[in-house]
N, C-alpha and C positions, 0 to 999 in steps of 0.2 A: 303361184307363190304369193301375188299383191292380197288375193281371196284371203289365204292363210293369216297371213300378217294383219291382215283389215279385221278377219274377224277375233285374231288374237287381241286385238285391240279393244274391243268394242266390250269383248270379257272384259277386262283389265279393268275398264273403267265403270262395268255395271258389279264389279264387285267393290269396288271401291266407296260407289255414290251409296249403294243397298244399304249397308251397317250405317252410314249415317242416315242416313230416312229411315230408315225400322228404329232406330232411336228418336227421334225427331217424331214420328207417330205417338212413341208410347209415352209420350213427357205431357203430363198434364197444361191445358191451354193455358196460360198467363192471364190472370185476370186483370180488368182496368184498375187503376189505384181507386183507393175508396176517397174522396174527396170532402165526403159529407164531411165526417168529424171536425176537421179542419177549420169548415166551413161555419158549422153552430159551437166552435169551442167557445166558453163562457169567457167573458174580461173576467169577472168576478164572482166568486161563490158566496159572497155574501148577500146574505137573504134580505138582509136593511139598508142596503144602498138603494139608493135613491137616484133614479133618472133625469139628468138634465139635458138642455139643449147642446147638440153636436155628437152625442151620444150616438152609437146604431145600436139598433134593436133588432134581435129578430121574431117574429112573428109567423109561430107556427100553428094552423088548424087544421087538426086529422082530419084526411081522408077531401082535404076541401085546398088543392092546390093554387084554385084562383086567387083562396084569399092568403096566402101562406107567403113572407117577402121578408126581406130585409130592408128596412127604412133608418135614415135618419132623424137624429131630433130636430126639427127648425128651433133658430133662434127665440122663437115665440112658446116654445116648451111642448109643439103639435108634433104628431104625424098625420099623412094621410091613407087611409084605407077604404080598400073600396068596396061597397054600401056604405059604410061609415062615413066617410067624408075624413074630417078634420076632428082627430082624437087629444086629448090634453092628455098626455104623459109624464112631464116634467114632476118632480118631486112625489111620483108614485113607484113603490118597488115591482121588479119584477111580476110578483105574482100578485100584487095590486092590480100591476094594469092587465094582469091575463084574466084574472077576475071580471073586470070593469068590460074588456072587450066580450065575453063571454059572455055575460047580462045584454050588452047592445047587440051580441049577432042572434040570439034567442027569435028575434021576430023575423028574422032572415035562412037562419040553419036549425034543423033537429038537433036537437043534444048537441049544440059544440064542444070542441074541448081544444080550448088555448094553450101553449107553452110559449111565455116568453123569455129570453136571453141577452143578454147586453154583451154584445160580441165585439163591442168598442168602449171606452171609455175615454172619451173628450173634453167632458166638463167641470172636470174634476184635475186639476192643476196647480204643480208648483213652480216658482221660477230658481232660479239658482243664476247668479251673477257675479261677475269679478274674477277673482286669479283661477278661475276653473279652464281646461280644456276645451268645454262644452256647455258655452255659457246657453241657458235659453227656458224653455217652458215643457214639463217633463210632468207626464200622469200620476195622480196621486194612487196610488195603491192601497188598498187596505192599510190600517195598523202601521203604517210608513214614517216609520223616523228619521230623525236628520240625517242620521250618519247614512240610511239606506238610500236617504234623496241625494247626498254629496257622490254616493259610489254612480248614481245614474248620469253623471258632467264629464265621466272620462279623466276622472283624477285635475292634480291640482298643477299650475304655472310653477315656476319656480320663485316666483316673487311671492307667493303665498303666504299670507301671516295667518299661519294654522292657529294660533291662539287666540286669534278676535273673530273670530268666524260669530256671525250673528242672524237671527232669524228676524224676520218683520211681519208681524201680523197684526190687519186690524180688521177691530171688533166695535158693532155699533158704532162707527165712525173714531172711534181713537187708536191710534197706532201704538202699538207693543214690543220694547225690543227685546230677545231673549239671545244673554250669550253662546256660546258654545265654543270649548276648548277642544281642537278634534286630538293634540295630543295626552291630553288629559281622559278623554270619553274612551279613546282606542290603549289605552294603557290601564283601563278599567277604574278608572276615576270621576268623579263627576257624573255620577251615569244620568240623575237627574235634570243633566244639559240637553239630557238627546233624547227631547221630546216630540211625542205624537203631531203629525204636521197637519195642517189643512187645507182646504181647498182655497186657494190666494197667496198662501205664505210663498214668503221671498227671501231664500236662504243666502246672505252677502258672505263673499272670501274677501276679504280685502286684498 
């Protein structure tokens, strides 16, 4: 009788486990997440920015993984790569300096072929100060106007005087103030206020 019951048993639970395992075979393996993309997405797609220090770059040469890395810019406007040494990148675009690196790996690699990407943007900065959430120093963006830099502080304090909002920027050593009314610009007025920013400007809430 124990025989009986044991091996009813043993049925019981090899019909039970089988359907799940013959499912679990025929289910395609899970592949790893793809990482890459992630990894080289561009800060910016614009073709005329210009690289500065703190910036990262990335540096990619087919087929040639030793030299292929992600660096930062040093404060001196370099990176370093190796055969290269110490590269000046600062105020070259993207495909300036893939260009530039391309010419100097020639006496090193057959036919190289460069791709670079600025997979950070650091040097390029506005500040925002006073009655904001989130006062501080915030990446300029392409084509970034004020009203776009005020929404990146997390909204306004309540002591906010939304009507003197002013920007400060200077140029060849003189400082510039330009107002801006955010209830006047967001009410479709004044749109002239809410101009293109730059890299320094310092946008005050009172």
């Amino acid at each position: 009788m124990w025989n009986s019951l044991r091996s009813g048993i043993v049925v019981a639970v090899a019909m039970a486990v089988l359907p799940a395992y013959a499912q679990d075979k025929n289910q395609p393996a899970q592949s790893a997440p793809d990482t890459t993309s992630a990894a080289h997405k561009p800060a910016t797609t614009d073709s005329k920015y210009a690289i500065g220090p703190q910036d990262v770059v990335d540096i990619a040469v087919w087929k040639e993984p030793e030299l292929t890395r992600t660096v930062p810019v040093r404060p001196d406007g370099k990176i370093s790569l190796p055969l290269l040494n110490d590269v000046q990148v600062a105020g070259l675009t993207p495909a300036q300096l893939a260009e530039q690196i391309t010419e100097s790996l020639k006496k090193y690699v057959t036919d190289p072929q460069v791709t670079v990407i600025v997979t950070q943007i650091n040097s390029q900065r506005i500040y925002i100060l006073g009655e904001v959430n989130r006062a501080g120093a915030y990446p300029l963006l392409p084509n970034m106007n004020v009203l776009q830099g005020l929404s990146s502080a997390g909204g306004f304090t309540q002591f906010a005087n939304l009507k003197k909002i002013y920007v400060l920027r200077t140029e060849n050593g003189k400082q510039t103030k330009y107002p801006f009314n955010y209830k006047e610009v967001t009410n479709g007025k004044s749109a002239d206020q809410n101009i293109i920013l730059k890299a320094g400007d310092t946008i005050m809430v009172p």
